[in-house]
C-alpha positions in Angstrom: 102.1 194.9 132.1 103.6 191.6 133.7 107.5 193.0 134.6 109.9 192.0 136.8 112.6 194.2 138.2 116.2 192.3 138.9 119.2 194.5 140.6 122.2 193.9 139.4 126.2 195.2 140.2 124.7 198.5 141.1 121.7 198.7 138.2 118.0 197.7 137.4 117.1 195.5 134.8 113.7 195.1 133.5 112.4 191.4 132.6 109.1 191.0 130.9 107.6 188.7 128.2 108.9 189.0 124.7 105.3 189.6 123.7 104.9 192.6 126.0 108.5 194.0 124.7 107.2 193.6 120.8 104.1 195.9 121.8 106.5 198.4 122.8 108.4 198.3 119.8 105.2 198.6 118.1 106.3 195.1 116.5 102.8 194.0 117.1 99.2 195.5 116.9 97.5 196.0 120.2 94.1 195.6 121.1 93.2 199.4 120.9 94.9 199.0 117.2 92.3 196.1 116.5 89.4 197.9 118.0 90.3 200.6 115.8 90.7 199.1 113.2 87.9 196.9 113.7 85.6 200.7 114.2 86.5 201.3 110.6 86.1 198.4 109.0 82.6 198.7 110.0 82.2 201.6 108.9 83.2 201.3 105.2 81.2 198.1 105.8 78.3 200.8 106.3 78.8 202.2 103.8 81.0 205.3 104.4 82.9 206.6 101.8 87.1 206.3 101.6 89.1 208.4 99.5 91.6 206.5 97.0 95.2 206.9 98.2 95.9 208.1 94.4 94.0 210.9 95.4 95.7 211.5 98.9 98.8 210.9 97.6 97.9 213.7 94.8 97.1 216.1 97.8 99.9 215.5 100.2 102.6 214.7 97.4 102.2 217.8 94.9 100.5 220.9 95.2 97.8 220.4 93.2 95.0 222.8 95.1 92.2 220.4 96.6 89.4 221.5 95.1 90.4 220.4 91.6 91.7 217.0 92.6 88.4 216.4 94.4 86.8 217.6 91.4 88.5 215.5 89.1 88.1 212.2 91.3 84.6 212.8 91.5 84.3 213.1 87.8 83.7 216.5 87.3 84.2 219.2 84.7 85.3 222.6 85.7 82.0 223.7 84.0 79.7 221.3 85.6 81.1 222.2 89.2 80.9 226.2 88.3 77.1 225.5 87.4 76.3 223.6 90.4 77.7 226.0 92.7 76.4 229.2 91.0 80.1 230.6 90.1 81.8 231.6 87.2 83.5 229.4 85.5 86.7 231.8 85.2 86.3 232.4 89.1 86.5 229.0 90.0 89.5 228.0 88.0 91.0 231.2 90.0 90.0 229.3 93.0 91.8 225.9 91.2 95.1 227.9 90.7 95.3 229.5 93.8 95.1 233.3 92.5 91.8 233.5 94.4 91.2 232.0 97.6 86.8 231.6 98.1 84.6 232.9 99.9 83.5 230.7 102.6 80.2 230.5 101.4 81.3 229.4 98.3 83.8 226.8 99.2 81.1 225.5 101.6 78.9 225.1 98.6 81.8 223.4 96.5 82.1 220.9 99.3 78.6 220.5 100.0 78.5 219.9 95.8 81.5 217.4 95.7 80.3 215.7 98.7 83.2 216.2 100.5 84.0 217.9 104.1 85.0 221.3 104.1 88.0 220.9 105.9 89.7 218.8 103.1 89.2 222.1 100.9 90.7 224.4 102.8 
């Protein structure tokens, strides 16, 4: 960082380029924000998956349990994702409505089936 350091009746004043300042602020984007940026970009540009902020707002914003908003932004009926993971249907809508909590060999196969890391289901 280019400062200079004036004295002044008694105090110290720091000078340094408006540029410089506006990073502080966060006004502007540094490079670590551009590399960053620039790291994802690539990797949607790879081909990596993003989740819709619809659906992120639907997780943070209400308390809709995960595994149902997944389900229903991947297209999925309740009875298609209880056959693909082996469940009942009845216990998985007790998963959806929070009166059961999985097993975690079961929510590990409702992620793997969803296509979808664990750690967003739980």
């Amino acid at each position: 960082m280019n400062i200079q350091t004036i004295e002044l009746n008694n105090s110290q004043y720091i000078i340094l380029p408006k540029a410089e300042f506006d990073v502080l602020l966060g006004k502007h984007e540094t490079n670590a924000d551009i590399t960053a940026a620039a790291a994802v970009r690539e990797r949607i540009n790879a081909g990596e998956e993003t989740i819709p902020a619809d659906v992120i707002n639907r997780l943070i914003l209400s308390e809709e349990n995960p595994v149902k908003v997944f389900r229903k932004w991947r297209g999925m009926t309740a009875a298609d994702l209880a056959h693909r993971v082996g469940i009942s249907l009845s216990y998985l809508s007790d998963i959806e409505t929070g009166k059961k909590d999985g097993s975690l060999r079961v929510m590990k196969t409702i992620a793997v089936a969803m296509k979808v890391d664990l750690d967003l289901l739980v």
